[in-house]
N, C-alpha and C positions, 0 to 999 in steps of 0.2 A: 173111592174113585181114584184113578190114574192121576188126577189133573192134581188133588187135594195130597197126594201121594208127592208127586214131584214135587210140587211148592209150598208142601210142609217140612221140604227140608229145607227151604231158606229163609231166616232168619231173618229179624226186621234189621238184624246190623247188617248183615249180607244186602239186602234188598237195596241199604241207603249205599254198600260202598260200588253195587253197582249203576246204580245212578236207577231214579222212576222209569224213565223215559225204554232206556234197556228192559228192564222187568215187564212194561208194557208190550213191549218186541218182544219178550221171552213167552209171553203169556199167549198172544196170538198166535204166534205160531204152532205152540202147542194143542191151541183147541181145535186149532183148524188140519194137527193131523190125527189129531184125536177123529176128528170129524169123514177123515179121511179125503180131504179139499186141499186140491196143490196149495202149498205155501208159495206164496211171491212178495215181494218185497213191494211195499206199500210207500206211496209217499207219508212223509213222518216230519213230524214238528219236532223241533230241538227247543225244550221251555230252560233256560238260563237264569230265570230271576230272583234274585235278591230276596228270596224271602223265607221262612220257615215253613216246613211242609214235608212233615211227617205225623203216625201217628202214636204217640207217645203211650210208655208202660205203664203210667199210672192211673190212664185213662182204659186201655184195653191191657193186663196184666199177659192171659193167656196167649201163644204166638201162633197157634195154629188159626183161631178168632181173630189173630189182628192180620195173619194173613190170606184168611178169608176177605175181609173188608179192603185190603188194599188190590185183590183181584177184581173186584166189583166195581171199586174207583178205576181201575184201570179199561177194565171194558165200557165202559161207558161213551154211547156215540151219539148220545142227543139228550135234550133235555129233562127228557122223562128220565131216561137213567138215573141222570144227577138225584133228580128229586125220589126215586126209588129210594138210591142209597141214601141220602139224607134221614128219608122217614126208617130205613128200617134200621141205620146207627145211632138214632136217637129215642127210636123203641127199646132196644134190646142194651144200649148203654147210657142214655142219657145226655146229657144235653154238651155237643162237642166245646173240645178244646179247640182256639182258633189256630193250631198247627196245623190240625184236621181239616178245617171251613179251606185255610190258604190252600192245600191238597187238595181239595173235590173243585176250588176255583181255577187251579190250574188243568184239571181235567176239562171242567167247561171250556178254558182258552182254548187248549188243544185240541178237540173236536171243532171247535169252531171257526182255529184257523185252518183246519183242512178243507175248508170251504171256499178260501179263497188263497189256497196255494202260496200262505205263509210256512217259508221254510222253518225260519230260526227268530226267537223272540229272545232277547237276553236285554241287562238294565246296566247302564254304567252310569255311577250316583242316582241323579234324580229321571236320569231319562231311560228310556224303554224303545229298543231299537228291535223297528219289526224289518226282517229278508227278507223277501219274498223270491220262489224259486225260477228263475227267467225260463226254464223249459216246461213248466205247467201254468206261467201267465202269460195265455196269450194277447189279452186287452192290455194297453196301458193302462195305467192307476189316474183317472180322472183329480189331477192335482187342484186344479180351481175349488171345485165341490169340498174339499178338502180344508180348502185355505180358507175360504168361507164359513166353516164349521169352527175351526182351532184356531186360527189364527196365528203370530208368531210362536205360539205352542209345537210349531212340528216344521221338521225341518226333510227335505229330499236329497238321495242321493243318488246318482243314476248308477253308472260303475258294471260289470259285469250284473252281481246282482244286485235287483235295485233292494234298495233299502227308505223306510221310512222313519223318524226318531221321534219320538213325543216326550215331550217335556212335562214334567208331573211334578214339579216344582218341591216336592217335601219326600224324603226316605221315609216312605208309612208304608207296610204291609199292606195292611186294607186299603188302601187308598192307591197302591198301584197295581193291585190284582183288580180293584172294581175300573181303575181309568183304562186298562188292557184289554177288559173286556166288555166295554162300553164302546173301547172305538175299533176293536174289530167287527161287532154287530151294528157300528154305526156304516161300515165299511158295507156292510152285506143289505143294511134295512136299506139304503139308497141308492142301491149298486153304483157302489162309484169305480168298479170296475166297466171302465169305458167299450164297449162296444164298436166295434169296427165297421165300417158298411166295406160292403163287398164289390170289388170293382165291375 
């Protein structure tokens, strides 16, 4: 196929020097002129953080298989995806390297902040600072519900865009990929994006 064709010439060293997030961009747009579906530019999550996430050669050797599986992770826009690809890289290679787990978590963030019009997530030390994009939020961010939940754990900034920071107290991979994505879906299961009554 065309698609296996084009993105079997890029290399997993290629892939990482153009960053996930790009190759995700690259991948879309290609299926969708594949497709023959105008491309348009999507709103897009910028993931920033701190952690390892890639999939390594000693775990998938072949490049054309490992960029197969990095296409799969990248298309992925709901939950059953994640768990497709889970079950079918644990079929066919066995049981992941957490480079891998940290990659397929970051795909779950990033579907998941496009749900609530998180622009940019990136981490400085222990904290994890979510943007959110001011021209596709158009509720405020219900802060009380918030503060109630975390407590001095998160801090607000208002500013052109606002921004939220959470405090995760310890540099641990797993432990900032699961608090990332605990409290973006705590963000969604309560909707603490505020609702406006209409004058």
């Amino acid at each position: 196929m065309a698609l296996e064709v084009y993105f079997g010439e890029i290399q997993s060293g290629h892939l990482e020097q153009v960053g996930y997030d790009t190759y995700c961009n690259l991948l879309d747009e290609v299926i969708k002129e594949m497709k023959g579906i105008k491309w348009e530019e999507e709103e897009e999550v910028q993931i920033d953080l701190d952690v390892t996430s890639y999939i390594p050669d000693e775990y998938i050797p072949d490049s054309n298989q490992k960029i197969e599986i990095y296409q799969n992770i990248a298309l992925c826009a709901n939950e059953k995806d994640i768990q497709n690809v889970i079950d079918e890289v644990i079929d066919r290679f066995g049981n992941m390297p957490q480079e891998l787990e940290n990659l397929i978590d970051i795909a779950r963030i990033k579907y998941l902040s496009k749900q609530i019009h998180i622009e940019k997530i990136s981490t400085n030390g222990t904290f994890i600072v979510f943007t959110f994009n001011p021209n596709t939020l158009k509720e405020p961010i219900n802060i009380q519900k918030l503060v109630n939940q975390y407590g001095n754990k998160i801090k607000f900034s208002a500013g052109i865009k606002p921004k939220i920071t959470l405090d995760v107290k310890e540099k641990n991979e797993k432990k900032l990929l699961k608090d990332a994505t605990e409290f973006i879906k705590y963000l969604l299961k309560n909707k603490n994006i505020e609702h406006k009554e209409n004058n």
